[in-house]
C-alpha positions as CSV (number, residue, x, y, z in Angstrom):
1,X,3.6,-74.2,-27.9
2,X,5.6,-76.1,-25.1
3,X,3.8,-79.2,-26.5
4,X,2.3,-79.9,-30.3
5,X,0.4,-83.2,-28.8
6,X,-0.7,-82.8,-25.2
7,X,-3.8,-81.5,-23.4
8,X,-1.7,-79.3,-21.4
9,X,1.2,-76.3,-22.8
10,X,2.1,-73.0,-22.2
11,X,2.6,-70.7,-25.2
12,X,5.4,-69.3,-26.0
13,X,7.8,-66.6,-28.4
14,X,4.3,-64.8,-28.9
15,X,3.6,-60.8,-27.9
16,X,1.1,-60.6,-24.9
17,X,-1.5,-58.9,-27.0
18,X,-1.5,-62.5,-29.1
19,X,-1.7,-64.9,-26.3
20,X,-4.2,-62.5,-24.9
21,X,-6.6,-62.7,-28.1
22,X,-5.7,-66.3,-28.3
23,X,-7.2,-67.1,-25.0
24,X,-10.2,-64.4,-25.6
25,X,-11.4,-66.7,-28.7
26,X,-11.4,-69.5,-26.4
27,X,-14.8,-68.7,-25.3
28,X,-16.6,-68.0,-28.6
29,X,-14.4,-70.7,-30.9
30,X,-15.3,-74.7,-30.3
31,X,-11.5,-74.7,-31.5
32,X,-8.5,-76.0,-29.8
33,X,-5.7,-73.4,-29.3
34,X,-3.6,-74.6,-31.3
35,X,-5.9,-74.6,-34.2
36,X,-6.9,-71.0,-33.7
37,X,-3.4,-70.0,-33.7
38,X,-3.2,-71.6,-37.4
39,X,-6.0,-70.4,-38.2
40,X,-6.7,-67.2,-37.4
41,X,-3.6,-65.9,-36.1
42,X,-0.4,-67.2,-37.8
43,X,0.4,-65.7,-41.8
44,X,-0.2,-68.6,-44.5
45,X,4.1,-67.7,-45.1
46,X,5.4,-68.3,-41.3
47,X,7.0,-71.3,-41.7
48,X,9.1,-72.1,-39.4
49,X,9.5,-68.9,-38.1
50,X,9.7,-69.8,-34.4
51,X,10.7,-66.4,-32.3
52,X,8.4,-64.2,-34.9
53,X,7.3,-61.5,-31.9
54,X,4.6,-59.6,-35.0
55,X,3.0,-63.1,-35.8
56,X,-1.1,-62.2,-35.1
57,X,-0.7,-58.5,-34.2
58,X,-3.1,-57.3,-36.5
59,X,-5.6,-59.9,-35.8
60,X,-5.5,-59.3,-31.8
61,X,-5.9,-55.4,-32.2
62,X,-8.5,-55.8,-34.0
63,X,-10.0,-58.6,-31.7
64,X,-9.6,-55.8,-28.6
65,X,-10.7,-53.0,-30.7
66,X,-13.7,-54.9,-30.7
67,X,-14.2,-56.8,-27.6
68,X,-12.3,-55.0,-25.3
69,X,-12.9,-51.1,-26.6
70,X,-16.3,-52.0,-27.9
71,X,-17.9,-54.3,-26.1
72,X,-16.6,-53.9,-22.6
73,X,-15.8,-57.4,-22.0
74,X,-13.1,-56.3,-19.0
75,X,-12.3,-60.4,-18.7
76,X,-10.0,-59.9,-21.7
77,X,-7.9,-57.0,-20.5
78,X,-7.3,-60.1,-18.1
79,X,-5.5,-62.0,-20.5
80,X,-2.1,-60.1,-21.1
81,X,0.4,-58.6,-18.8
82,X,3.6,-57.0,-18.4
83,X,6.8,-56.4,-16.0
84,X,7.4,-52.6,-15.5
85,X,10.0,-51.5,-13.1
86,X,9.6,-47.8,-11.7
87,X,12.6,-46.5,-10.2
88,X,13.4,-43.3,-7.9
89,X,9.9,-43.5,-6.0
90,X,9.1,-41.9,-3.1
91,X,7.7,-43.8,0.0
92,X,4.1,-42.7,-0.6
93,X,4.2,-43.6,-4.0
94,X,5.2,-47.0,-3.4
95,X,2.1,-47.1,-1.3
96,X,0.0,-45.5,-4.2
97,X,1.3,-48.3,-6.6
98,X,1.1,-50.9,-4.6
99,X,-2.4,-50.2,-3.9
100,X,-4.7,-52.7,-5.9
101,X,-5.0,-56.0,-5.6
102,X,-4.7,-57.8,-8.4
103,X,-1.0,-57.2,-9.2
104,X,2.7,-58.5,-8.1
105,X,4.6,-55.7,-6.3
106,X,8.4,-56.5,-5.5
107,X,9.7,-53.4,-3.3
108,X,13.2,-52.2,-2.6
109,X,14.0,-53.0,1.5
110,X,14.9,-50.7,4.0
111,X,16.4,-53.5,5.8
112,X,19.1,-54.7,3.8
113,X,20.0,-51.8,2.6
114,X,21.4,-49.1,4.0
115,X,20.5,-45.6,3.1
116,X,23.5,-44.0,3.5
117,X,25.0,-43.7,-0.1
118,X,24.5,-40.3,-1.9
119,X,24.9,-41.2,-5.5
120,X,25.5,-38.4,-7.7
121,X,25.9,-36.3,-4.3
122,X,22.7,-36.2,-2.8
123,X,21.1,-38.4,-0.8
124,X,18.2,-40.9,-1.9
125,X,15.0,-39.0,-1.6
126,X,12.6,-37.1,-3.7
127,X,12.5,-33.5,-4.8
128,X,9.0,-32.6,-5.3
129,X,9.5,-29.7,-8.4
130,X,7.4,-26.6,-6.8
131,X,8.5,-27.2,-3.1
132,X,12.2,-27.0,-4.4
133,X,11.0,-23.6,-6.4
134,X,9.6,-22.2,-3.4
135,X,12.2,-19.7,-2.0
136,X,11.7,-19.9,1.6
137,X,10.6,-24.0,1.6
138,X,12.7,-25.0,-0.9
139,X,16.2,-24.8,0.9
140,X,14.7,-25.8,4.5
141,X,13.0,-28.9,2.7
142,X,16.5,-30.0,0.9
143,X,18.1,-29.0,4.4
144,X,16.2,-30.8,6.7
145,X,16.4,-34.0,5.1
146,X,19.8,-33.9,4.1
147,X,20.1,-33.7,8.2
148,X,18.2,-36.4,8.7
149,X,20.0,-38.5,6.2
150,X,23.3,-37.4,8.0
151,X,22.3,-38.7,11.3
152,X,20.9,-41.8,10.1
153,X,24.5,-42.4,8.7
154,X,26.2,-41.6,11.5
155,X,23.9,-43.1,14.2
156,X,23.8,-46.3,12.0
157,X,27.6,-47.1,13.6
158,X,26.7,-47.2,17.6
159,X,23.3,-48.9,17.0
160,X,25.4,-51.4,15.0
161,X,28.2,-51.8,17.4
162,X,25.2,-51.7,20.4
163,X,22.9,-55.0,19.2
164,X,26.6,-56.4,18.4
165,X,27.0,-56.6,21.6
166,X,23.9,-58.6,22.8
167,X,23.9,-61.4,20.0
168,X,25.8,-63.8,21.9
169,X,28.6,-66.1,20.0
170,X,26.2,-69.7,20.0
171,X,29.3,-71.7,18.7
172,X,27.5,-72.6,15.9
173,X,30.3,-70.6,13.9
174,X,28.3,-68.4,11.0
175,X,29.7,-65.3,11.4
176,X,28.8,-64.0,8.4
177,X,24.7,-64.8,8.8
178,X,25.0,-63.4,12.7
179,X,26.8,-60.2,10.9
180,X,23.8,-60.2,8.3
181,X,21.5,-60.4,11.4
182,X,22.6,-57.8,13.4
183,X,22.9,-55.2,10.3
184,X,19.4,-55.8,9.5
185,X,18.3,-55.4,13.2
186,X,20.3,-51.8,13.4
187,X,18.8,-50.7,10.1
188,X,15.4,-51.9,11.0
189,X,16.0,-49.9,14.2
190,X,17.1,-46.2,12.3
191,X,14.7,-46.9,9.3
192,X,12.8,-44.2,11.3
193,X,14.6,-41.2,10.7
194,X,14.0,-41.9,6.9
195,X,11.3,-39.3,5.9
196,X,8.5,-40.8,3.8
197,X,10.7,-38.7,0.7
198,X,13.3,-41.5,1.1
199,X,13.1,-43.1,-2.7
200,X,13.1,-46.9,-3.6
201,X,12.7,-49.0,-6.7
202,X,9.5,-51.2,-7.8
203,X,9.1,-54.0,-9.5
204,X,5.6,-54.6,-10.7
205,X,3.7,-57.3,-12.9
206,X,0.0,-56.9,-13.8
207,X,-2.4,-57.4,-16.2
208,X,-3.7,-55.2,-18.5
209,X,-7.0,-54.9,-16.2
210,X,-5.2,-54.3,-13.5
211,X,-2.6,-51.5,-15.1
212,X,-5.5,-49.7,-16.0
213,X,-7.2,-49.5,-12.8
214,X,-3.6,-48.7,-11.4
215,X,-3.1,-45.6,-13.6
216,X,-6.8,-44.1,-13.3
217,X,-7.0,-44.4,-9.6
218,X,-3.4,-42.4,-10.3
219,X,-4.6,-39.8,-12.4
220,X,-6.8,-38.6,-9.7
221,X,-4.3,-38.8,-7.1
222,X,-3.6,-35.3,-5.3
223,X,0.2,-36.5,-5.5
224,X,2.1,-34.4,-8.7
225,X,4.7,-37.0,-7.5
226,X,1.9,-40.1,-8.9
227,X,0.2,-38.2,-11.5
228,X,3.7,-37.8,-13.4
229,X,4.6,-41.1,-12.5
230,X,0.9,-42.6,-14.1
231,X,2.0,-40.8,-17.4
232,X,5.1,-42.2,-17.7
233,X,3.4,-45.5,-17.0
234,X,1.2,-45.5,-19.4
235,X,4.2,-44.4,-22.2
236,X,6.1,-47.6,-21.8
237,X,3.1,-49.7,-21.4
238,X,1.8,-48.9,-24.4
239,X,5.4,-50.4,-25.6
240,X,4.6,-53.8,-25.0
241,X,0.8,-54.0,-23.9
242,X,-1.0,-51.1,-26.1
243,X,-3.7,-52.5,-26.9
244,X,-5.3,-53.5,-23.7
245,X,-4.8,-49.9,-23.1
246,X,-6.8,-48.0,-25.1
247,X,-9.4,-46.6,-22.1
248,X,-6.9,-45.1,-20.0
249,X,-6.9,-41.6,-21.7
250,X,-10.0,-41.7,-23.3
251,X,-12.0,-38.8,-22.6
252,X,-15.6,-40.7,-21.4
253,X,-13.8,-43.5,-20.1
254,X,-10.6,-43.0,-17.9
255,X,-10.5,-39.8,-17.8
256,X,-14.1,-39.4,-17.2
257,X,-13.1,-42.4,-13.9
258,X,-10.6,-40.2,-12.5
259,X,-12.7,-37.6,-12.2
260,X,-15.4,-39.4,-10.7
261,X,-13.1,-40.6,-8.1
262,X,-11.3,-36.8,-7.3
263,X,-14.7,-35.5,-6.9
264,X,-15.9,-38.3,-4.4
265,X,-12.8,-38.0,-2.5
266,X,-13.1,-34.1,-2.4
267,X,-16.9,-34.8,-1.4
268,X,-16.3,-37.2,1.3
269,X,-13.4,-34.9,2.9
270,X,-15.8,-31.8,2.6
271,X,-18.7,-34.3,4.8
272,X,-16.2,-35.0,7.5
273,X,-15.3,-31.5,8.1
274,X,-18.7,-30.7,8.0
275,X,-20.3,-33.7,10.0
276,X,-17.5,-34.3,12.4
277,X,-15.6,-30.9,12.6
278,X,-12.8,-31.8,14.6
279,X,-11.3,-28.9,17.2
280,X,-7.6,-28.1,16.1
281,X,-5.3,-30.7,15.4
282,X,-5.3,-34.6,16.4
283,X,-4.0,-34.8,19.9
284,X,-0.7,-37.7,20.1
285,X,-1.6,-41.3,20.3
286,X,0.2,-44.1,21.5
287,X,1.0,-47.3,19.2
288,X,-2.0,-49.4,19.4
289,X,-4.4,-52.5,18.3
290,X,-8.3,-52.3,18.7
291,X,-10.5,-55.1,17.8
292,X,-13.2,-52.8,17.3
293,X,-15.6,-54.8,14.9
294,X,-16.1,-59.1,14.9
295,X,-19.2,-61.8,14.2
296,X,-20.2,-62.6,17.8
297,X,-21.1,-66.1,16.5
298,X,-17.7,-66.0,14.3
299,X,-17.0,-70.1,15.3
300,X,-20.3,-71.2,14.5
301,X,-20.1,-69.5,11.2
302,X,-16.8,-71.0,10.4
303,X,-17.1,-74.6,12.0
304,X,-20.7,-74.4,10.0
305,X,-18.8,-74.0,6.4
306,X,-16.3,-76.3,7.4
307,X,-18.8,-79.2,7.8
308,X,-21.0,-78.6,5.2
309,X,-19.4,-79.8,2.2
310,X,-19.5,-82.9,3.3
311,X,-23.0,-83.1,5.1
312,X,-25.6,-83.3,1.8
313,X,-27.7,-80.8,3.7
314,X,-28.7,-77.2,3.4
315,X,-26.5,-74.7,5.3
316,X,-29.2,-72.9,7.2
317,X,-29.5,-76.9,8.7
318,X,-26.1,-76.9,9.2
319,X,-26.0,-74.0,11.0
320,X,-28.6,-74.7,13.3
321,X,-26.9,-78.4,14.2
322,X,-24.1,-76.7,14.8
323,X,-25.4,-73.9,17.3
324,X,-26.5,-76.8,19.4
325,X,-23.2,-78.1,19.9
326,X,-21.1,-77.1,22.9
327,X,-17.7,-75.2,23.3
328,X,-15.8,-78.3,23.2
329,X,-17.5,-79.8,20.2
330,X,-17.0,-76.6,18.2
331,X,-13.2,-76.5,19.2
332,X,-12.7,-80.1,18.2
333,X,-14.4,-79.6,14.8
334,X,-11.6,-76.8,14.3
335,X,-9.0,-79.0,15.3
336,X,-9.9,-81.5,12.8
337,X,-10.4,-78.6,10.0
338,X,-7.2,-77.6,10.5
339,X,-5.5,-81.0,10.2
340,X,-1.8,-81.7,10.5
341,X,0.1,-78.1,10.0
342,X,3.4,-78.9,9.6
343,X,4.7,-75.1,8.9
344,X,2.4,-71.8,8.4
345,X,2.4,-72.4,4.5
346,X,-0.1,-75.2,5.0
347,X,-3.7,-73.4,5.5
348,X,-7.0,-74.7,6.4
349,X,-9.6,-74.0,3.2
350,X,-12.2,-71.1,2.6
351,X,-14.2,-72.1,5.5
352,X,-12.0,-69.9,7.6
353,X,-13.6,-67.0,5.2
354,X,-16.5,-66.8,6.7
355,X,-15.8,-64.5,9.5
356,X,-14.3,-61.1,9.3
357,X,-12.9,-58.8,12.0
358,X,-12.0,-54.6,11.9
359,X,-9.3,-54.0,13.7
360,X,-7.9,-50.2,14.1
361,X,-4.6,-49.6,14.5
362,X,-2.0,-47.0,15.0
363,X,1.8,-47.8,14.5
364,X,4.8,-46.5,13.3
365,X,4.8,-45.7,9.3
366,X,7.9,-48.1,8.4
367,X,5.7,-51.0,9.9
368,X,2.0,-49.6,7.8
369,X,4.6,-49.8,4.8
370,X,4.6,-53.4,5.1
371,X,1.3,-54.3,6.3
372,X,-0.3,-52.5,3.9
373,X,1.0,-54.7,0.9
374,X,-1.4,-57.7,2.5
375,X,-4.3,-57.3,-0.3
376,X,-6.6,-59.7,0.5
377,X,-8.1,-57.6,3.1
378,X,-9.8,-54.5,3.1
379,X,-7.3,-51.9,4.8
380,X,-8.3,-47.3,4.6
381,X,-5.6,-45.1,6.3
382,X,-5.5,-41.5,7.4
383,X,-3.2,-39.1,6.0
384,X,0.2,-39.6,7.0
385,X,1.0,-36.3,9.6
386,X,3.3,-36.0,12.9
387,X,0.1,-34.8,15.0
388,X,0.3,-38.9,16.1
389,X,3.8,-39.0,17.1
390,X,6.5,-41.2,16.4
391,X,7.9,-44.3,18.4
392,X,11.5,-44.5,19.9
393,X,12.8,-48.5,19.5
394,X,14.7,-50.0,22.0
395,X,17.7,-50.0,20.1
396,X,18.5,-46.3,20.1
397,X,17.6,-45.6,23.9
398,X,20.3,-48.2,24.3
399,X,22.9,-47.5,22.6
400,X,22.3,-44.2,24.2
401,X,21.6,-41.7,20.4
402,X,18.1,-40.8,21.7
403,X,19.0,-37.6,21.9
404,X,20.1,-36.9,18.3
405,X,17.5,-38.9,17.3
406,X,14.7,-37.0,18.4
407,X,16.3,-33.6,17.1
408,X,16.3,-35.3,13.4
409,X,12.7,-36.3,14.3
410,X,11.3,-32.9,15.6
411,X,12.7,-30.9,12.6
412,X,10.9,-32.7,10.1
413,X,7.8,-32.2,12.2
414,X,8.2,-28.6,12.1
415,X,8.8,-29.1,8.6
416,X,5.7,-31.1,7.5
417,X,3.8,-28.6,9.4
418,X,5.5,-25.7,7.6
419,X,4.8,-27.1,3.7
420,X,1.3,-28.2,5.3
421,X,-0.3,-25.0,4.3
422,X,1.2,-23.7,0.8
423,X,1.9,-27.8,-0.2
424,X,-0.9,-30.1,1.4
425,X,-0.6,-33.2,-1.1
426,X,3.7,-33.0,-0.6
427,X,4.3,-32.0,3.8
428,X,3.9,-35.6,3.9
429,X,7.3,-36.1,2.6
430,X,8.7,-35.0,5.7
431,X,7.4,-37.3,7.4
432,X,9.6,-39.8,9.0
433,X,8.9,-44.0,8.8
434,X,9.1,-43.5,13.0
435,X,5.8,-41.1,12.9
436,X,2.5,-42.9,13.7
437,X,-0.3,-43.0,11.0
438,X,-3.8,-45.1,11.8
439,X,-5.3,-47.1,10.0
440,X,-8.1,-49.8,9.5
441,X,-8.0,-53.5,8.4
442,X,-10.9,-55.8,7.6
443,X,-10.0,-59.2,7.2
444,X,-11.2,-62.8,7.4
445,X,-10.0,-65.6,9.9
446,X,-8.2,-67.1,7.0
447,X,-6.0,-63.8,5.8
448,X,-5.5,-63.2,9.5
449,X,-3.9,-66.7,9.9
450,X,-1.8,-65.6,7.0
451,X,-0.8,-62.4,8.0
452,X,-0.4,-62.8,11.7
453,X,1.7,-66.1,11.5
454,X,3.7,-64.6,8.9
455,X,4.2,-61.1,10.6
456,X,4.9,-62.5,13.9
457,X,8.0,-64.7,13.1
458,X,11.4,-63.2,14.6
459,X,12.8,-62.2,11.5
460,X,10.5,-59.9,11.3
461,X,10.2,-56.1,12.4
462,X,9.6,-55.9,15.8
463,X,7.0,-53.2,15.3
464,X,5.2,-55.4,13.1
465,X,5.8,-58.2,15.3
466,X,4.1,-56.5,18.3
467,X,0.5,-55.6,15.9
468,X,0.1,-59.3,14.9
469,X,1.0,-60.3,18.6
470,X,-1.9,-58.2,19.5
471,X,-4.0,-59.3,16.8
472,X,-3.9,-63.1,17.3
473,X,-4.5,-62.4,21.6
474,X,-7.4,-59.9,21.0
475,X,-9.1,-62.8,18.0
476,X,-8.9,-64.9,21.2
477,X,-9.6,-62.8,24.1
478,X,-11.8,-60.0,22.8
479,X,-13.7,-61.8,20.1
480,X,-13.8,-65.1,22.2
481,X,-12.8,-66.9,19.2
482,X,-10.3,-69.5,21.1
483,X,-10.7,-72.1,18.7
484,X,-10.1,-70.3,16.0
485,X,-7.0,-68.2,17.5
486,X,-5.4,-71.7,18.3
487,X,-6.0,-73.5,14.9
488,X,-3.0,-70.2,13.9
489,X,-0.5,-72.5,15.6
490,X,2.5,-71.0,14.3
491,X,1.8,-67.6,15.7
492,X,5.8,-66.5,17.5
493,X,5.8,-64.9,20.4
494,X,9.6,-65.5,21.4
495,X,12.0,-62.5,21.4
496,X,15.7,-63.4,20.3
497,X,18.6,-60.8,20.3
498,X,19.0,-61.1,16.9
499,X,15.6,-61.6,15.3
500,X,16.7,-62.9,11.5
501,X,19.6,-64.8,12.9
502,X,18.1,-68.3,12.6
503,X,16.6,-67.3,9.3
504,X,20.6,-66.1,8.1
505,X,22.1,-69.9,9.3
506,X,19.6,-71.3,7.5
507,X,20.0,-69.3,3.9
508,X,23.7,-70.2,4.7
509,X,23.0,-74.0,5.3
510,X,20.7,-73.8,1.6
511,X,23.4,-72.6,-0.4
512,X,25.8,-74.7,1.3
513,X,23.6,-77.7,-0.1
514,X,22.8,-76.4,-3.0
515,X,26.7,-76.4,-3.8
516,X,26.9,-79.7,-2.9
């Protein structure tokens, strides 16, 4: 214990399984912590022992064996957790990992660093096992992405050399953060010729509960690539968590889950055919954002759960109150909700929850990528193909590698289409971060204020950028919602030449201070 006297400590030097169990007693012990620790957890003979990792083993397996195997009590697979790094994942499994909610992902960035290495010879993507065995597929797979990899190396140079060129010299000295800034504006520009293949490393910390949904929902996942990767998960897992994962493989209980969830999948796939039977192949679509779902009354609802903790009346008599009030009233109820923002860190409380809106969008797959990890929304995407297109940025028109550029992008078209028949789950691979995918997000007024401040600011993607843009306009314009679009004050709509250049100067001016 940080503390032997106060009512407040954090445990420490004790396996998660213990601390786990610790806190599971809690709510069946009128015991204090400490106590149960002596008690029930800690040999008569410890002593002093201090950094004794075994202390209470025993005594918490066989606490989970009964609450957690036995009972079902999923709160306790709450209580312990683990850091577990996977290394050498494809695109689409970091998307297939990072997929639940309750977890920490940490992800390796495309934008600071560049992909143009080839440790141990070859270049940094995945080599699914029976495309590579496949004599035909096998060497145009490996060849085609190698070529893609090539040209991203040696476009990387002129796009470089290009956005250079339009990041003026402010005086303000720097050279190193305006250097930072224009490399991460290049790479951010050729991330598109990556196909999805294109490996990175993830950092992940979750609780038991939440490992175990992770490597079920795995399991079932028509990606060998995940499948593998749930088994090795669940080898080192068992290394330091074990016993809050004692379902996982068990025959009525995991296993029994991932099977559930294959056959739905394969169900609902087999009801859209069916149902909706779709004439050949998706026709292009251009990048887009399309409000298509929102509470008509969305301001009422919110400026009604803003004002009723504080009313001492019934909400349906809130409500009504409020329905009487006029457009200006209801905007200056907002404006006092939302207080005195000083920075887009400091948001307004749950009342913004109660109003949702659907948007659908199409964009490029680098920009999904990042999206996607927002988890306090509800987002479903379509399979990643090239039947959408891909987008061209700015960047390499300019600097005038178009042409290059779109060869790199039409082979791994003709690629995915190739391994589409023989390998369904793997054609994505081909699939470049420049190729549009759609997708759906359903999200509260409160997660969009986080999200679209956050994803608009200049040092951020410009693909990005441009879908929360497009968000916060159509919250105001489509839905109406003005009052709730301008309570997201730090929403950035400026365009500098070099988007993370203010945000290099001032990392440089931290550490400068923190020297000090």
């Amino acid at each position: 214990m940080t503390d032997l006297d106060g009512p407040v400590f954090a445990l420490t030097n004790l396996p998660e399984a213990v601390k786990g169990a610790l806190f599971a007693r809690y709510s069946r012990s009128p015991k204090s912590l400490r106590r149960l620790l002596l008690d029930e957890f800690l040999p008569p003979d410890a002593g002093d022992a201090g950094g004794a990792a075994p202390v209470g083993e025993g005594r918490a397996a066989a606490l989970y064996g009964r609450v957690l195997a036995e009972y079902g009590d999923d709160s306790v697979a709450q209580l312990g957790a683990a850091h577990l790094a996977v290394e050498g994942a494809s695109n689409l499994l970091t998307k297939v990992l990072e997929w639940g909610r309750l977890a920490s992902y940490l992800e390796q960035s495309t934008r600071y660093i560049p992909y143009t290495d080839r440790p141990g010879g070859d270049y940094r993507y995945h080599r699914p096992a029976a495309v590579l065995a496949d004599p035909e597929l096998g060497p145009r797979y490996a060849g085609t992405l190698d070529a893609a990899f090539e040209c991203y190396s040696a476009l990387l140079p002129a796009v470089e050399a290009w956005i250079g060129s339009t990041v003026p010299d402010d005086g303000e000295g720097g050279g190193a953060a305006r250097a930072r800034a224009v490399r991460a504006r290049a790479l951010d520009a050729l991330r598109g010729l990556l196909p999805a293949a294109t490996t990175a490393n993830v950092g992940i910390f979750a609780s038991g509960q939440a490992y175990e949904a992770m490597l079920v929902r795995m399991a079932a996942h028509p990606l060998p690539e995940a499948r593998e990767c749930a088994g090795r998960m669940l080898v080192e897992l068992r290394k330091v968590i074990p016993d809050f994962l004692t379902r996982v493989d068990r025959p009525d209980r995991g296993v029994a889950h991932a099977a559930y969830l294959e056959d739905a999948d394969r169900a609902a796939a087999a009801a859209a055919a069916e149902l909706l039977a779709p004439p050949g192949a998706p026709a292009p679509a251009d990048a887009g954002v399309r409000l298509v779902d929102f509470d008509a009354d969305g301001e009422e609802r919110v400026v009604a759960h803003a004002l009723w903790p504080s009313s001492g009346r019934s909400l349906a008599e809130v409500r009504e109150r409020v329905r009487a009030l006029g457009a200006a009233e209801r905007a200056s109820a907002l404006e006092a909700y939302a207080g005195r923002r000083l920075d887009r860190r400091q948001r307004p409380g749950r009342a913004l929850e109660a109003t949702t809106y659907s948007f659908e969008v199409v964009c490029d797959y680098g920009a999904y990528r990042d999206l996607q990890r927002h988890r306090l929304l509800s987002l479903q995407a379509q399979p990643l193909t090239p039947d959408l297109g891909y987008d061209v940025p700015p960047e390499v028109t300019a600097a005038g590698v178009e042409e290059p550029y779109a060869a790199a992008q039409a082979a791994c078209a003709e690629l995915a289409r190739a391994l589409a028949g023989r390998f369904p789950a793997e054609c994505a691979y081909a699939v470049t971060l420049a190729h549009r995918i759609r997708f759906t997000m359903v999200l509260n007024a409160r997660e969009a204020m986080h999200l679209i401040e956050l994803r608009s600011q200049p040092q951020g993607h410009a693909t990005y950028r441009a879908v929360a843009q497009e968000m916060h306009r159509q919250i105001a314009e489509v839905a109406g919602h003005r009052g709730i679009a301008a309570m997201m004050a730090f929403v950035d709509r400026s365009d500098p030449p070099a988007g993370r250049l203010a945000a290099e100067r001032r990392r440089e001016a931290r550490q400068a201070a923190s020297e000090r």
